[in-house]
N, C-alpha and C positions, 0 to 999 in steps of 0.2 A: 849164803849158808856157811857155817861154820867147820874149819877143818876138824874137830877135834870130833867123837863121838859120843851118842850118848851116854850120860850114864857112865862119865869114865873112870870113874876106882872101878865099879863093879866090873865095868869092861876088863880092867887090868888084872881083877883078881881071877876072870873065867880067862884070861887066856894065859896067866901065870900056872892055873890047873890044870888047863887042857891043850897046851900046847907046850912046844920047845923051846920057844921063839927066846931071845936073848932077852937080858933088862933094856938095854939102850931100843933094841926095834918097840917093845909094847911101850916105853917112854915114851914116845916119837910119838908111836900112833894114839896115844890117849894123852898126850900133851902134859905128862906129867914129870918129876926129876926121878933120874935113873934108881938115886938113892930111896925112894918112896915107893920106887917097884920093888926094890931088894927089900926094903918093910913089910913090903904088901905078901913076900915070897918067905919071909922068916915069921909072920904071924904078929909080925909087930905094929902095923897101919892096917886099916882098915878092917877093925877084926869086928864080927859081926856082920859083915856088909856079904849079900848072896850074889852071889858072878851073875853077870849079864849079857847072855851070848850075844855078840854080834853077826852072825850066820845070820840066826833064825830071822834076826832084823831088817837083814840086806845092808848091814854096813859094810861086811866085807867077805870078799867067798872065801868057799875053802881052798880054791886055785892059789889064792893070793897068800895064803897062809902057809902051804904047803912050795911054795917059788919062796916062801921071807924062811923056814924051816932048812932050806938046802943051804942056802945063801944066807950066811952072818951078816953081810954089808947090804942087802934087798931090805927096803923100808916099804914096809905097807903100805898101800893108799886106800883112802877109804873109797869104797865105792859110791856114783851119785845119786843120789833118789830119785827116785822116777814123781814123788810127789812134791809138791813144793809148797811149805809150810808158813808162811807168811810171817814177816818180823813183829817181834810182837815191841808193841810201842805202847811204853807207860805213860797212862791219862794224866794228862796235865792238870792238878789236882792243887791245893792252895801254896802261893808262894812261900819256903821258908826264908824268915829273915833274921839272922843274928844276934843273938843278944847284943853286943855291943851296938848296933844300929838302932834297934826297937825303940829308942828314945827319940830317932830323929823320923818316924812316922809323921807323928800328929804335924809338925812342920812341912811334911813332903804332901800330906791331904789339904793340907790350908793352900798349899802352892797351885794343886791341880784343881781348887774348888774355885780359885780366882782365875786363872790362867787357860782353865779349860773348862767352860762352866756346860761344854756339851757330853761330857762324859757321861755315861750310866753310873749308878752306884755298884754295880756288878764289874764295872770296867776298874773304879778306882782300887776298889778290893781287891780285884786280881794282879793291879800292877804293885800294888803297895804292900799285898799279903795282912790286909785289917779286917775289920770287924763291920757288922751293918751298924753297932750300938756305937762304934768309934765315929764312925762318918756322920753319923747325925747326932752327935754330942759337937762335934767341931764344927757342924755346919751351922749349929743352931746356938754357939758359943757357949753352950753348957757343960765343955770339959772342963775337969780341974786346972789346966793349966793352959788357961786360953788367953790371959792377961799379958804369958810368956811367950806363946807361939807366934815365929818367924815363918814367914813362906820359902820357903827351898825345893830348889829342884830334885824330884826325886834320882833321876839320872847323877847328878853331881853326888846324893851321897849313895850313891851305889845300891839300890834299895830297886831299881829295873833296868834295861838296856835303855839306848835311845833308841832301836830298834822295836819293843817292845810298844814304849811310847806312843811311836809312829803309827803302829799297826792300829793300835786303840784308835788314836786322834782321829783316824783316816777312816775305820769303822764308823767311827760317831758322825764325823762328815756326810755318809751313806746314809747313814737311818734319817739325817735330821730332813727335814722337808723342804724342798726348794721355793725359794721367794722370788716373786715374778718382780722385775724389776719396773721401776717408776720410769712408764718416759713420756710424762705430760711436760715436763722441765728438763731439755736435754741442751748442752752447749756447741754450737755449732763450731766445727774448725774453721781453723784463719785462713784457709784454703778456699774456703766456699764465702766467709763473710768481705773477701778482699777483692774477692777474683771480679770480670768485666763480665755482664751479661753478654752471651751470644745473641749477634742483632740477627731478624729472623725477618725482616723488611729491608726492600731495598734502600728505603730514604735513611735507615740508621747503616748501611753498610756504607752508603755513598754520599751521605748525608743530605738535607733536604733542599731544593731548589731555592737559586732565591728569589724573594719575592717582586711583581714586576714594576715598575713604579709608577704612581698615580701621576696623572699630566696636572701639572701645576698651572693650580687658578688663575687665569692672567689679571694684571693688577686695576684694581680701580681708580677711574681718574675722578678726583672729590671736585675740581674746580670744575670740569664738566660737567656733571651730573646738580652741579650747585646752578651753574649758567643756564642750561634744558630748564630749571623749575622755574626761572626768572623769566626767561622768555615764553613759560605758557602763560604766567601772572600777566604780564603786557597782554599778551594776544586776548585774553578776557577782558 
């Protein structure tokens, strides 16, 4: 809340009427120069203007006025309000931009029509302070001078904060709709492609027995077996 009260010429001129009180103390309390009270008390400032009691308001009692009336050097204090009035915040309404700048628009939409092609057209207007017939003349390269148009940061010529930017870019990021990512083709790390299968059998931990070996055919004797056919030939 602010110190000063409402309404403060009127305030100075009802208590330059109706009180004693010095220039410097009603200065003080209506936040104004000492010299503008003595105006206010010679008919020279504020003429026309109807006094505005601050009693009746509850900006300040009559205790208070009558303790600053005894005491030359006692400075008023306003009293608090029992209500609490809420700051009043002016609606953020179209950007203004400069004349000297105005020319380097169409350059700063061509910037953010390649560089951010997820912004709304609501978004570009408000950071750029343009037009809807601007933005799609340049989108659709049907402005006059689209032969000439450079893309430029708007941020670099001063035309929004990066701040500003930011908050857009990151809004548009929210609205846009989430894509479900591809994982029929995924690349497997060289951690998994390199590493040793865990053996889950005994014969891969300890490896496999070896094998027992076959009793070797004993050799055949040819002259024998040649001699046996001869002597059954004789014996017939």
């Amino acid at each position: 809340m602010s110190d000063a009260p409402l309404m403060p010429k009127a305030t100075a001129v009802w208590l330059v009427e109706n009180t004693s009180l010095t220039f410097d103390q009603i200065a003080e309390f209506c936040k104004l120069h000492p010299l503008e009270v003595k105006g206010i008390a010679d008919g020279e400032v504020a003429t026309g203007i109807k006094g505005y009691d601050p009693i009746s308001t509850g900006q300040v009692t009559r205790e208070e006025i009558a303790a600053a009336e005894k005491d030359p050097e006692h400075r008023l204090q306003i009293a608090s309000s029992k209500v609490r009035v809420p700051e009043f915040k002016k609606p953020r309404g179209a950007r203004y931009t400069p004349l000297s700048r105005r020319q380097d628009r169409p350059n700063a939409i061509l910037w953010l029509l390649r560089n951010h092609p997820e912004l709304k057209d609501a978004q570009i207007m408000r950071l750029v302070g343009t037009t809807k017939h601007t933005l799609d003349a340049i989108r659709d390269r049907n402005h006059w001078n689209s032969a000439n148009l450079q893309p430029m940061d708007p941020v670099t010529l001063g035309l929004c904060s990066q701040i500003d930017l930011d908050f857009e870019v990151n809004r548009a990021a929210k609205d846009r709709p989430k894509v479900e990512e591809d994982r029929t083709q995924t690349l497997v790390p060289a951690e998994v492609t390199t590493a040793r299968p865990t053996p889950s059998t005994t014969s891969e931990v300890f490896g496999a027995a070896p094998a027992a070996k076959k009793p070797s055919e004993e050799k055949i004797d040819v002259e024998s077996v040649f001699g046996k056919l001869k002597e059954l030939k004789k014996a017939e």
